[in-house]
PLY file of the C-alpha trace (Angstrom):
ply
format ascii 1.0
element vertex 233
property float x
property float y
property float z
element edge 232
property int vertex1
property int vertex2
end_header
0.00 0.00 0.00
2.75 2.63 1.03
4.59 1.38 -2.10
1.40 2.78 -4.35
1.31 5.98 -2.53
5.12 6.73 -3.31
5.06 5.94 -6.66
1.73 8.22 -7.25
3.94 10.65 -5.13
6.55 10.68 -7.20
4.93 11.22 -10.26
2.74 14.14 -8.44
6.01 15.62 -7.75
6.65 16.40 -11.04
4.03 18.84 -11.77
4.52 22.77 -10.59
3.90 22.43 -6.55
1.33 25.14 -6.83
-0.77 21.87 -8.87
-0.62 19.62 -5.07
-3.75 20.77 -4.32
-7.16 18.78 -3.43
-8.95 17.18 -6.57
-6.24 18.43 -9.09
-5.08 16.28 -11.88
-1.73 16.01 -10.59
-2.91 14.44 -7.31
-5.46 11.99 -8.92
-3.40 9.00 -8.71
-1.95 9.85 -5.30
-5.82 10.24 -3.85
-6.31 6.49 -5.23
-3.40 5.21 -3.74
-4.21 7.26 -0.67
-8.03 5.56 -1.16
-6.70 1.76 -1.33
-4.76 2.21 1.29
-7.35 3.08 3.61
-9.73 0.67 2.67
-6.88 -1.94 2.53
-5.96 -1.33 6.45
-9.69 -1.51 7.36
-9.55 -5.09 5.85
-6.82 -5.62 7.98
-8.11 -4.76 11.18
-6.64 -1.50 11.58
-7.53 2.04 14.00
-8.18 5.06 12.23
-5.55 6.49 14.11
-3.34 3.51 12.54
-3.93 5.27 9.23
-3.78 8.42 10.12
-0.30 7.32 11.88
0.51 5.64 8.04
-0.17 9.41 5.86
1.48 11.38 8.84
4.40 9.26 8.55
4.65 9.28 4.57
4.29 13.26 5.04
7.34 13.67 7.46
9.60 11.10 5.43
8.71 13.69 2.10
9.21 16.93 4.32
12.87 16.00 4.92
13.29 16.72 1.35
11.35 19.77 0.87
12.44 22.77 0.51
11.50 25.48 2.41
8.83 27.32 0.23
6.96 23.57 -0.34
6.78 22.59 3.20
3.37 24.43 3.38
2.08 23.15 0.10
3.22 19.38 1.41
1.45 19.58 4.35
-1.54 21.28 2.83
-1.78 18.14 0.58
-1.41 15.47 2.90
-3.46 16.86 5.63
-6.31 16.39 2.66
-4.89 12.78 2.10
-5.29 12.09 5.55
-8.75 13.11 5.28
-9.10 10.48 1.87
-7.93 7.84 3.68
-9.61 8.13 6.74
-13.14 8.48 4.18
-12.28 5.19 2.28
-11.69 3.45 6.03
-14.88 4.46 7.09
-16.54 3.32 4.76
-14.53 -0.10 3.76
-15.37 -0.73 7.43
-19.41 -0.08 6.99
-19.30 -2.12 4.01
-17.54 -5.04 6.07
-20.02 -4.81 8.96
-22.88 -4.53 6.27
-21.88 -7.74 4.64
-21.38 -10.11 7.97
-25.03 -8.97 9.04
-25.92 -9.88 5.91
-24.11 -12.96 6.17
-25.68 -13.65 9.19
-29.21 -13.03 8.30
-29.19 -14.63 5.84
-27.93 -18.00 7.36
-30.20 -17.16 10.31
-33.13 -16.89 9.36
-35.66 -19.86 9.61
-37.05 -21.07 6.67
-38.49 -24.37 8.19
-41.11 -27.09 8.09
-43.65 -26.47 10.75
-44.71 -29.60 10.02
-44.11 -32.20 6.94
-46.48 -30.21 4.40
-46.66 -26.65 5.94
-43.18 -24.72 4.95
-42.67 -21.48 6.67
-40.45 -18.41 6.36
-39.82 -16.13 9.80
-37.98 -13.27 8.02
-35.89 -11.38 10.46
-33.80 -7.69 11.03
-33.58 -5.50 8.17
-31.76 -7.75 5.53
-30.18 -6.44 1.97
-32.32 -6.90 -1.44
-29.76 -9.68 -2.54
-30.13 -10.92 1.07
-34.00 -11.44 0.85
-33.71 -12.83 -2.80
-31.57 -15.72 -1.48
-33.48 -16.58 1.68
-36.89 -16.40 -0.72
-34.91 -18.59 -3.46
-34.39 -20.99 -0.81
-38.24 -20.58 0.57
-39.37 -21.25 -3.08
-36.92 -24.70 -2.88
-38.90 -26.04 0.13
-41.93 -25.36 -1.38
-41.27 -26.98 -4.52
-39.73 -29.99 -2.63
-42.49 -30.84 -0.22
-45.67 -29.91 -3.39
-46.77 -27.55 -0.38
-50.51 -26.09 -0.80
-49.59 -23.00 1.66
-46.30 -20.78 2.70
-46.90 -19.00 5.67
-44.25 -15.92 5.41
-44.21 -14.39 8.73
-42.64 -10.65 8.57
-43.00 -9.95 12.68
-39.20 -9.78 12.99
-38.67 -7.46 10.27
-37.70 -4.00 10.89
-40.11 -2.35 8.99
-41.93 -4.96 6.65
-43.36 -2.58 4.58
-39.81 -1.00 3.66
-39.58 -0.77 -0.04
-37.00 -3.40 0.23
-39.10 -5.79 1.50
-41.79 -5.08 -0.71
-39.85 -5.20 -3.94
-38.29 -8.79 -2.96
-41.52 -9.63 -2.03
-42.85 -8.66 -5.73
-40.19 -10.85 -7.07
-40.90 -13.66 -5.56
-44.56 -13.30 -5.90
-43.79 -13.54 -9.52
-42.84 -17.37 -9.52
-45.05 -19.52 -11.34
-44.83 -22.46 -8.89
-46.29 -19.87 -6.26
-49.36 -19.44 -8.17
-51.13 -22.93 -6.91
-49.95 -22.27 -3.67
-51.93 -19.94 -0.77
-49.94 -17.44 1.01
-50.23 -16.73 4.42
-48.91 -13.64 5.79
-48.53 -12.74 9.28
-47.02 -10.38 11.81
-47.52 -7.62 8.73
-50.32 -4.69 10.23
-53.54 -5.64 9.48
-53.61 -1.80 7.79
-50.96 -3.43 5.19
-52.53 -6.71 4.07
-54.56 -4.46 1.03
-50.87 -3.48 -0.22
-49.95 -7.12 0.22
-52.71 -8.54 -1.60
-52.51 -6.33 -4.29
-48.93 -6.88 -4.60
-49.51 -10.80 -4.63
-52.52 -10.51 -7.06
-51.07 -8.56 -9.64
-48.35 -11.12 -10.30
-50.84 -13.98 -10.03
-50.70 -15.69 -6.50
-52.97 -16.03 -3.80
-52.12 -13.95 -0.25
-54.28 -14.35 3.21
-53.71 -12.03 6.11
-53.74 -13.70 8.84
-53.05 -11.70 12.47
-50.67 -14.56 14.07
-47.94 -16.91 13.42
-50.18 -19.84 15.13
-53.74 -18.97 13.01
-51.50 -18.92 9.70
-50.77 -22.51 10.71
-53.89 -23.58 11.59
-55.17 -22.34 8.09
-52.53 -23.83 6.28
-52.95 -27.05 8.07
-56.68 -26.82 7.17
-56.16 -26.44 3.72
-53.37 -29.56 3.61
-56.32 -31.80 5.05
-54.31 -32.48 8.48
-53.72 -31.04 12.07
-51.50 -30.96 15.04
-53.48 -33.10 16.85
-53.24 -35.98 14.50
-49.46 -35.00 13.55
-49.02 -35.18 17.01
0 1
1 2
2 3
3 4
4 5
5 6
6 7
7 8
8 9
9 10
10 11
11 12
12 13
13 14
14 15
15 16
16 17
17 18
18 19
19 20
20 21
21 22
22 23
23 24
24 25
25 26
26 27
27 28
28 29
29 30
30 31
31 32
32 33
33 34
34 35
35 36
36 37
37 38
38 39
39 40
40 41
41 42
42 43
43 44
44 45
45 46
46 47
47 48
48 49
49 50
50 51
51 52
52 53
53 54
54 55
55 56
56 57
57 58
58 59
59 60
60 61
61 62
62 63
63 64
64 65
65 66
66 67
67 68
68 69
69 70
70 71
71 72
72 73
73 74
74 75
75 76
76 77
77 78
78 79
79 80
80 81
81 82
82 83
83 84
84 85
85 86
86 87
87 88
88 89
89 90
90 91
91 92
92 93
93 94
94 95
95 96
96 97
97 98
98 99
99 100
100 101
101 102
102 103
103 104
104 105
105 106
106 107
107 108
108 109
109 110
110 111
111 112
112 113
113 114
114 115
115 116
116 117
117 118
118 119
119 120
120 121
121 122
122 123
123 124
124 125
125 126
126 127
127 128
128 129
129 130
130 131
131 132
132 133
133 134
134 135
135 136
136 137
137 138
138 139
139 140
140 141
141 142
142 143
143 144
144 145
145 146
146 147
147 148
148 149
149 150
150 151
151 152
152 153
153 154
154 155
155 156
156 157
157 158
158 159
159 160
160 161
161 162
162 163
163 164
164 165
165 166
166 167
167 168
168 169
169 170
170 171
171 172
172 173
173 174
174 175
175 176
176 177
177 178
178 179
179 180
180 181
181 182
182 183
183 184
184 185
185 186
186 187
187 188
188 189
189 190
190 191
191 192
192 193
193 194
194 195
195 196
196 197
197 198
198 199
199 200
200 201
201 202
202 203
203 204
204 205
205 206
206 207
207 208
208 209
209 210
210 211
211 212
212 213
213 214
214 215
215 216
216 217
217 218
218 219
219 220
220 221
221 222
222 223
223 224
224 225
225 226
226 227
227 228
228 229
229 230
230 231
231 232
């Protein structure tokens, strides 16, 4: 990473020093360098004040070689790259943190057999559009595996389940032809929601119930397999 910046440095260095300024051509390269290395040293595990440490040190090393009407140019500049790289850790490190709740999410949440013909999905946190996609691709699996009549998807752990997020996967899925013999049971949504839901579900040809709790969206989807607890029991 410090390798990058030098080289970008020393090609900077050969413009006019009156051209090390923020966003000038002559920087451009150096402010990539600058960006990699930030995000590189969040990968790594590294403190902000670990890259701050990292510019600060470049800065003094290149000081020792300025002359005396560039030192305030020099410092100018790298008090700016300090400020690039510090940007690009930031936000390397919200990426990371993004991605492992993802990661987790997505291998968390239940998508289950309540019981041998009733497949559920308890959809949990706020989770990413690619996030949803994969846990409903999976949903969709079970469904097709077992010939299931209903899919109860339960949204009473979401954040907000009426987040356009969760309402665009939703479309998406909705849009499956194998969903369209099969009944689909929504619960822990408002009750003030389940028009929007059904509307959504119509329009790409399935069937959607609201239903108010996780337990009467079983009952009804045992009803419509023919079975119950009691005899499953």
């Amino acid at each position: 990473m410090v390798a990058g910046m030098i080289e970008a440095l020393g090609e900077a260095a050969l413009s006019p020093i009156a051209e090390l300024r923020p966003g000038a051509g002559a920087v451009r390269e150096l402010e990539k360098q600058t960006t990699f290395a930030g995000s590189g040293l969040a990968a790594g595990g590294a403190s902000g004040y670990d890259v701050a440490a990292l510019v600060f040190a470049l800065r003094d090393a290149v000081l020792e070689f300025a002359g005396a009407d560039d030192r305030v140019p020099v410092q100018e500049i790298f008090e700016w790259l300090v400020v690039v790289a510090l940007d690009a850790f930031a936000t390397a490190g919200r990426t990371s943190a993004r991605e492992r709740a993802d990661a987790q999410i997505e291998e968390g949440t239940p998508v289950i057999l309540v019981t041998p013909d009733v497949p559920a999905v308890l959809l949990l946190g706020a989770p990413s559009a690619a996030t949803l996609d994969a846990i409903l691709a999976r949903t969709l699996l079970l469904v097709v595996r077992t010939g299931a009549r209903s899919l109860i998807i339960d949204v009473g752990g979401v954040t907000d389940p009426q987040s356009p997020t969760i309402t665009e996967a939703a479309d998406r899925f909705f849009a499956q032809p194998r969903l369209q013999p099969v009944e689909l049971l929504l619960s822990g949504a408002p009750e003030s929601s389940a028009p929007m839901w059904r509307t959504l579900a119509e329009k790409r040809g399935a069937t959607l119930r609201w239903v108010d709790r996780f337990d009467a969206a079983v009952s009804a989807a045992l009803q419509r397999a023919g079975t119950s607890l009691v005899r499953r029991g």
